[in-house]
N, C-alpha and C positions, 0 to 999 in steps of 0.2 A: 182499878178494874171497872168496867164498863157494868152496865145491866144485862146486856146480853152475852158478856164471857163468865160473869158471874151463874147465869142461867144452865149454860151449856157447859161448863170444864168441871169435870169429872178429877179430885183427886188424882195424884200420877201412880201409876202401878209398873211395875217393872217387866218388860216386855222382852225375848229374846229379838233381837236385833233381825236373825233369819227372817223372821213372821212378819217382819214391817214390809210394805207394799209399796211402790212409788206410784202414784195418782196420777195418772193420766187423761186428768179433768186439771193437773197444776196450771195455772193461767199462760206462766209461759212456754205451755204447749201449745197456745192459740193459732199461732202463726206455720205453726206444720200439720199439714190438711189430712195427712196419712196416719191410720192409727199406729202407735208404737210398743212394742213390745218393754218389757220391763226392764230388758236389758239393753236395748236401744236409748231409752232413756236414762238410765246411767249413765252410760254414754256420751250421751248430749249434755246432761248436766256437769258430769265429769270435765270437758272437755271448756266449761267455763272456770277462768282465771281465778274467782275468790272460792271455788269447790277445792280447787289446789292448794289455797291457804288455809283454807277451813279445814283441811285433815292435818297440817303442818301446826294450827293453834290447838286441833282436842288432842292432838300427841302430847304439846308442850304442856297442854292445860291436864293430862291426863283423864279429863271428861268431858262431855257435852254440857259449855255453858249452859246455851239458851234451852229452852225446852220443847222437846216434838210433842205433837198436835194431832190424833188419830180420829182416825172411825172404826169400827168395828167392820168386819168382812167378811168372807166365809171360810171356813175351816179353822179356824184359827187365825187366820191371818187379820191384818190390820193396815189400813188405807192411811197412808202419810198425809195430812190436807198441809199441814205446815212442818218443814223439817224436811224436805226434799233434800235439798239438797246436803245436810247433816247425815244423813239416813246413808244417805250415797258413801262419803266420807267415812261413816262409819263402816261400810261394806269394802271399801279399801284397805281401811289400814287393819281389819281382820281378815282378807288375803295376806299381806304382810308380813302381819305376825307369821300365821301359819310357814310361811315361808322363808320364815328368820331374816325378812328384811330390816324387822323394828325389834332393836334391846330393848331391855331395862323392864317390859311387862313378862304379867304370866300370858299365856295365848289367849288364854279365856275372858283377860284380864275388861274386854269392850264388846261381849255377849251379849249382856244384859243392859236396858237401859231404861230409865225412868218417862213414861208418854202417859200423856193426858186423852181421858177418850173422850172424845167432842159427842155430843147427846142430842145437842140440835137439829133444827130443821135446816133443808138447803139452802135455804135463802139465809136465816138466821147464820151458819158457817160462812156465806159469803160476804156479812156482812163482817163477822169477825174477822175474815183474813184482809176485808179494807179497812180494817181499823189499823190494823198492823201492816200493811203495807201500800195503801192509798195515801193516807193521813199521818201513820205512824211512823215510827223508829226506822222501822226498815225498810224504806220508799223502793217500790217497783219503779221500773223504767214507764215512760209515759205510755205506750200502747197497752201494756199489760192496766195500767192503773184503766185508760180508755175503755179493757176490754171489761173487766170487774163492774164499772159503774155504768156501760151498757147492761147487762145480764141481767143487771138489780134493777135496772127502770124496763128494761123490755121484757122477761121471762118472767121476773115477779110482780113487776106493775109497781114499783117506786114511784113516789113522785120525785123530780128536782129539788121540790123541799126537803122529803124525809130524807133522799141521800146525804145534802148537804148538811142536814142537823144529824145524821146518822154519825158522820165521817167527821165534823169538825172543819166541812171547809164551804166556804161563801158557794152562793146558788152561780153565780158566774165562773167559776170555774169548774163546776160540776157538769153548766153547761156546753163550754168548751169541751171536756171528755169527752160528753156523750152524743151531740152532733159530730165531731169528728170521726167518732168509733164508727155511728152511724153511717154518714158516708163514705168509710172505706168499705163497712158492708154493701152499701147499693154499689161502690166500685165493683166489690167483686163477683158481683151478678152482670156489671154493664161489660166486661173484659174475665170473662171464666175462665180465659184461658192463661192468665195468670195467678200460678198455683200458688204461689207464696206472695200473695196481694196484701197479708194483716202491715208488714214495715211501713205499707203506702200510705199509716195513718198519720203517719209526720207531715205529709205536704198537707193534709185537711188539719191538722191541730194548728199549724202556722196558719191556715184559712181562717179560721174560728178565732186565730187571734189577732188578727189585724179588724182594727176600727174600718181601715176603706176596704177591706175585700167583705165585711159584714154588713157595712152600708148599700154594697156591690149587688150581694146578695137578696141584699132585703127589696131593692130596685125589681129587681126580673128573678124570681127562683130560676128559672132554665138556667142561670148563669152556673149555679151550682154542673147542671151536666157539661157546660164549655170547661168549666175546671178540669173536673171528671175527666174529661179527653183529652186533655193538657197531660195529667197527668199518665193517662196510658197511652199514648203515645211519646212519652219519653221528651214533652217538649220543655221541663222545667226545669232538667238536670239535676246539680246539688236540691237537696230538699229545700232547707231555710231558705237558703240564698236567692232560692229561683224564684220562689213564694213572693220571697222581701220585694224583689226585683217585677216579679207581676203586678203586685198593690199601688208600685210606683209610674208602673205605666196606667193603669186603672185610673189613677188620681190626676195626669198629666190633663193639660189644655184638650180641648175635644178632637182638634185638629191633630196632632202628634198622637192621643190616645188612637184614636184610628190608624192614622200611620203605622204605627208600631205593631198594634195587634193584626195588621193583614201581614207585614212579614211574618208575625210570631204563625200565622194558619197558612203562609202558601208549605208546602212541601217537603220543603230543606230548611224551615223556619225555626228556630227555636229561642228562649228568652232569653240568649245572649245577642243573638241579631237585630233582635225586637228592642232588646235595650240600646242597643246602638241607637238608635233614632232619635232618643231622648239625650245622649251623647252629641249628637248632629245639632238637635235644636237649642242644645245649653239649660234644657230643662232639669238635665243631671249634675250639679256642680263638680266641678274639678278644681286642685289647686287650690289659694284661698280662700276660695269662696265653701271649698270643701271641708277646709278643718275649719274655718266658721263654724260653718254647718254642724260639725261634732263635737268643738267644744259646746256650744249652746246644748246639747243634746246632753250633753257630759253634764255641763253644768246646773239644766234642770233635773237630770236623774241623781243629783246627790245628796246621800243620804244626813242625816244629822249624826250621825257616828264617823263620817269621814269629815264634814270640815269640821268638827273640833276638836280634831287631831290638830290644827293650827296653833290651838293654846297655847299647847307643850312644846310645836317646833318654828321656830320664828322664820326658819328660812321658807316653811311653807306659805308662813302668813305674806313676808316682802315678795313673795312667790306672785300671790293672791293679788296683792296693791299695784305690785308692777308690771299684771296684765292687766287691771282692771285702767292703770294710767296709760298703757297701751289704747286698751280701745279707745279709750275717752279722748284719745289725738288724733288717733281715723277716724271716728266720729266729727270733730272740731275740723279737720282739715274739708272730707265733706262736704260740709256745711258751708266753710268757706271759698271752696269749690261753686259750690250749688248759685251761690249768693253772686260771685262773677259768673255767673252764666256758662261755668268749664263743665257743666253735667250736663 
């Protein structure tokens, strides 16, 4: 336990199930702009694939593994900050019962349930829910993590350091999050009129992680708003891909980089016609020259847990020898090529 869940968690006390609240501050409410009612958000939570499993494991389990996470509210009531989606589950399968869908309990039998009251301050509970869902056990999806470690460096004034020593995770990818968060914010002030702009934070996270689209940037900031426009205007399509496929035109000869990015902005241009050019020039490999290309890729990104999987299987090592005496003969040929004057 950390210092600051040590700080704030509150002993658990036994809660009627009714009196739990679902938070409408939950992060992956982010991305829906409209306030929602408590049963709308049920709803929405319901309607995600592991809230279906998780009422299916506390039947089997007979109880709520993990443990809910409260504030205190008014009337009696109590503000779910972690256990959303448990909370929900729980308010399922007592309809259920009630309604003799589920044997084997008494009705009453998931009334009651054990929650902790969180005592801290707001900033202090946001840091708790990124310990356990930023860095922790139970990883959010990448915009929600984005949106958490924006909140802490802009509404509380974090630094990149203290997040990163907060959370357990290197200052570089803390700053990855929080420029990308960042720029899907200024997206959604440059283009208002798209209402569900938070998903748009995956083409700026693929931004923030390419080496030539951050070199790109650090060249002309303005570039940052050419992205911007790329993106709302619909000109990158798939996210990653379009992104991967931008940086490589970005990187290309000066001459074909031009090229390519005046199709990419006339009109009816987008980073599939734009890539065509690069295609054109050969700047793109195809064919051999392309699994070249990915074996080397393959072969510098390998870890030390997969080749000494070789030890134990022989047929990966003569695997190994008998490409490695492959190349060493296109290489040797080449060469001997090169030396009669046939290159």
């Amino acid at each position: 336990m950390t210092a600051i869940q040590e700080r704030i968690i509150e002993d658990p006390r036994m809660v009627a199930v009714k009196d739990l609240q679902l938070d409408p501050g939950n992060i992956r409410f982010r991305h829906i702009t409209k306030k929602m009612s408590d049963k709308e958000m049920e709803d929405w939570l319901f309607n995600e694939v592991d809230v279906r499993v998780l009422q299916k494991q506390i039947i089997c389990d007979k109880r709520v593994q993990q443990p809910i996470y409260v504030v205190e509210g008014e009337h009696g009531k109590y503000v779910v900050k972690e256990g959303n989606r448990r909370t929900v589950a729980l308010r399922r399968i007592q309809r259920e019962l009630i309604a003799g869908k589920i044997e084997g309990f008494e009705k009453d039998h998931f009334d009651l349930m054990p929650v902790h009251i969180l005592k801290g301050t707001g900033h202090e509970i946001n840091i708790f829910l990124a310990q356990i869902h930023v860095s922790g056990p139970k990883e959010w999806n990448a915009v929600n993590k984005g949106s958490l470690i924006f909140t802490l460096m802009e509404e509380y004034g974090d630094t990149l350091e203290s997040v990163a020593e907060e959370l357990g995770m290197t200052k570089g990818k803390v700053a990855i999050y929080y420029k990308a968060f960042k720029a899907t914010e200024m997206y959604s002030k440059r283009y208002p009129n798209d209402k569900n702009y938070v998903p748009k934070f995956s083409y700026f996270a693929e931004l923030y992680q390419s080496k030539v689209l951050k070199i790109w940037l650090e060249e002309d900031p303005s570039n940052l708003d050419y992205f911007t426009d790329l993106v709302g205007n619909n000109k990158l399509h798939v996210t990653y891909k379009g992104v991967r496929s931008f940086a490589k035109i970005v990187a290309s000869p000066t001459i074909v980089r031009t090229k390519a990015l005046n199709v990419l902005d006339e009109k009816e241009g987008d980073i599939e016609k734009a890539f065509e050019v690069l295609d054109a020039k050969g700047v793109n490999p195809k064919g051999f020259w392309a699994t070249v290309s990915k074996l080397q890729k393959a072969l510098s990104n390998a870890s030390y847990e997969e080749v000494v999987v070789a030890l134990d299987d022989n047929s990966k090592l003569q695997m190994l020898k008998e490409t490695i005496e492959t190349l060493e003969g296109i290489e040797e040929n080449i060469d001997n090529r090169s030396r009669q004057g046939g290159i």
